[in-house]
C-alpha positions, 0 to 999 in steps of 0.5 A: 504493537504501538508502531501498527497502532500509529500505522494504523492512525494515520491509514484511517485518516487518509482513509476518512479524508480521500473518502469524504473527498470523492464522496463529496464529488461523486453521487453515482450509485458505484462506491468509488471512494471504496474503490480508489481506495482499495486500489491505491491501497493495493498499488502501495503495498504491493510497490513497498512491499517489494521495495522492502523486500528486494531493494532495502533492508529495513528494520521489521518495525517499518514493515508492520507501520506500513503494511499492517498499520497504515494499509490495514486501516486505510484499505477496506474490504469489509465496506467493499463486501458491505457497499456490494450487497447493499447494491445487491439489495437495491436492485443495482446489478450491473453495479454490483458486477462492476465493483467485485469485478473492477476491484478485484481486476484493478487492484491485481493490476495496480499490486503488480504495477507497484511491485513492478514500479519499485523494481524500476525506481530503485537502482541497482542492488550491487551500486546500492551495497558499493554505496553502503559499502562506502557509507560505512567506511565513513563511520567506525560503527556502520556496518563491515563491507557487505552488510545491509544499512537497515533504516 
């Protein structure tokens, strides 16, 4: 649990600061801050996600730093349905449209993209187990041949 809570620190800091950055520089009546986060928050979990899944083993620990700490607390769908009523509410329709639409749309888009991104970036699984393969044999404890390294 104290993994996710650490996680979870650092997602809500990165969350404050890139929130207070845009909202500093944008004063239009669409929640961007909002929005830029919830879409790169979507593009890292769906390109770490896929990485650990597909690419790497990594220890369970890891996963639930990155995925349920980090981009929990950085990610924000209850100010997005808040922030989307309020403009509901002021009489800002079109505004209201674009945000559910923009976001749900984009961050579909940018969670494939990072999945698609870290099938790309990664070199192939068979050279990645011939180099585990000879990383081990350089160490009496690493792992047998074919064995995954977890991190």
């Amino acid at each position: 649990m104290l993994v996710v809570a650490l996680g979870g620190a650092f997602g809500a800091v990165a969350r404050y600061w890139l929130s207070a950055l845009i909202g500093a520089r944008w004063s239009k009546p669409f929640p961007l801050a909002t929005f830029v986060i919830n879409v790169t928050g979507s593009f890292i979990i769906g390109f770490l996600l896929t990485s650990m899944s597909q690419r790497m083993a990594i220890h369970p620990h890891w996963r639930l730093l990155i995925a349920v700490g980090f981009i929990g607390a950085y990610t924000t769908f209850s100010t997005f349905e808040y922030e989307t009523l309020k403009l509901i509410e002021e009489g800002n329709l079109m505004s209201a449209f674009l945000n559910v639409t923009l976001s749900v749309v984009v961050g579909f888009i940018a969670v494939w993209l990072g999945s698609v991104a870290a099938r790309r970036l990664f070199i192939p699984q068979e050279l990645a187990l011939n180099l585990q393969n000879i990383v081990s044999g350089l160490s009496r404890s690493g792992p047998k041949t074919g064995q995954r390294i977890e991190l």
